[in-house]
C-alpha positions in Angstrom: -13.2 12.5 0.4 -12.7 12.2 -3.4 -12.2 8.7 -4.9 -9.2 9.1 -6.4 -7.9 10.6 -2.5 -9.3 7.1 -1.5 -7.8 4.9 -4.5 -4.4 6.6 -3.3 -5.6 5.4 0.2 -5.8 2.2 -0.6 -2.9 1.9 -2.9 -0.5 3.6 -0.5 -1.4 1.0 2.3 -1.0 -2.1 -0.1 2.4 -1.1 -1.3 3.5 -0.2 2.0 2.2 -4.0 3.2 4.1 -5.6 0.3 6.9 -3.3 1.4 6.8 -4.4 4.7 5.7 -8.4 4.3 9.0 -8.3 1.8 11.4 -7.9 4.9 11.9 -11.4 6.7 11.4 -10.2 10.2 7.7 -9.2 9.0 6.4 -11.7 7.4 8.0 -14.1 10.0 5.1 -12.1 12.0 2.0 -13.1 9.8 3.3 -16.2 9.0 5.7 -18.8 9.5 6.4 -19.2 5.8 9.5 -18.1 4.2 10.0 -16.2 0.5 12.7 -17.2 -1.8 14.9 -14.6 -3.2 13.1 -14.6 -6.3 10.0 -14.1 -5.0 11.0 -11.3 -2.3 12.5 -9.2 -5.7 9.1 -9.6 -7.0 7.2 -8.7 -3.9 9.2 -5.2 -3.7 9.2 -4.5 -7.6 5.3 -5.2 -7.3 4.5 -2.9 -4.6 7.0 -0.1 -5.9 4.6 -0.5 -9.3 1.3 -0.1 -6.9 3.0 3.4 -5.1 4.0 4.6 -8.5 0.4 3.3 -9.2 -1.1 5.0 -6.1 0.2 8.6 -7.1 -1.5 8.6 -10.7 -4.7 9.8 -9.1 -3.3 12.4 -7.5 -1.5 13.6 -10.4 -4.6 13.4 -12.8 -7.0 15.4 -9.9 -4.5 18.0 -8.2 -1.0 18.3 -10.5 2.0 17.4 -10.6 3.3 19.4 -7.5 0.5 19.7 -5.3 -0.7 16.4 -6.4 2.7 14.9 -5.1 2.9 16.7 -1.3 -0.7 15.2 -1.4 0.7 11.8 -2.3 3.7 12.0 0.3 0.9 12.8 3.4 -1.2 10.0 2.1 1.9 7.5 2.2 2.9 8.8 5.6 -0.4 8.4 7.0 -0.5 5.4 5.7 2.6 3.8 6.8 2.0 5.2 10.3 -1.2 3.4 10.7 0.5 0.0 8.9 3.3 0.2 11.8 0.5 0.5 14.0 -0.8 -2.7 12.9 2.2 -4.8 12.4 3.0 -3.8 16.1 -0.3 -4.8 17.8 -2.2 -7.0 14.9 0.0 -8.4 12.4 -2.2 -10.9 11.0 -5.0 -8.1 10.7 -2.4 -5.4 8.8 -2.4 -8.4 6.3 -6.4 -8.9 5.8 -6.8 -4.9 5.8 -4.1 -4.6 3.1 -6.0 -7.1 0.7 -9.3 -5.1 1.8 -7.8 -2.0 0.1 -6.7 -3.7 -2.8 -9.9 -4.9 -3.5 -11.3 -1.3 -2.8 -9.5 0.2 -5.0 -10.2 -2.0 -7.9 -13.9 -1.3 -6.9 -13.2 2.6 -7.3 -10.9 2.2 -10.5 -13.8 0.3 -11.8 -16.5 2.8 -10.8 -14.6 5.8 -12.5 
C-alpha cells in the first residue's frame, strides 16, 4: 500500500469520526458531554477540511478521475468500518480516530 493510499486512510476515518462525534446521539455514546452549537459548526467544517484534505493524495498520485473513485472506496471503506465501531466499541472508534490522525501526520512528515 502506497503512503499517500494510507494518508487518505487515515484522513477518511478522522473526518468520518468528526462527522460522526458532531451528531448528538454519537457523541452522547463516547461521552456524556455535550457540544455547543458553535463548537458542533466547527467540528463538521473541520472534518469536511480533513476529507477535502484526505483526497489531495489521491489526486497528486492517480488524477483527478481515477484518483477520485479511489477516494470515494477509501471513504466507504472507511465509514463502514467506523459504523462498525460506533456499534460495538464506541469509546475505541474515538482512540482509533486520533491514532490515524497522528499517522498521517507521521506520513505527511515522511514525504
Amino acid at each position: 500500500m502506497s503512503v499517500a493510499m494510507m494518508m487518505s486512510v487515515a484522513l477518511c476515518y478522522a473526518a468520518m469520526s468528526g462527522l460522526s462525534l458532531a451528531m448528538p446521539r454519537h457523541l452522547m455514546d463516547v461521552t456524556d458531554r455535550r457540544l455547543t452549537a458553535t463548537q458542533i459548526r466547527v467540528l463538521r467544517w473541520t472534518a469536511s477540511l480533513v476529507l477535502i484534505l484526505a483526497y489531495l493524495p489521491m489526486w497528486q498520485v492517480w488524477g483527478a478521475g481515477t484518483g477520485f473513485v479511489v477516494w470515494v472506496s477509501v471513504l466507504s471503506v472507511t465509514s463502514i468500518v467506523l459504523v462498525l465501531l460506533l456499534s460495538y466499541w464506541p469509546k475505541w472508534a474515538v482512540r482509533v480516530a486520533f491514532l490515524m490522525m497522528l499517522s498521517a501526520c507521521f506520513l505527511w512528515l515522511m514525504q
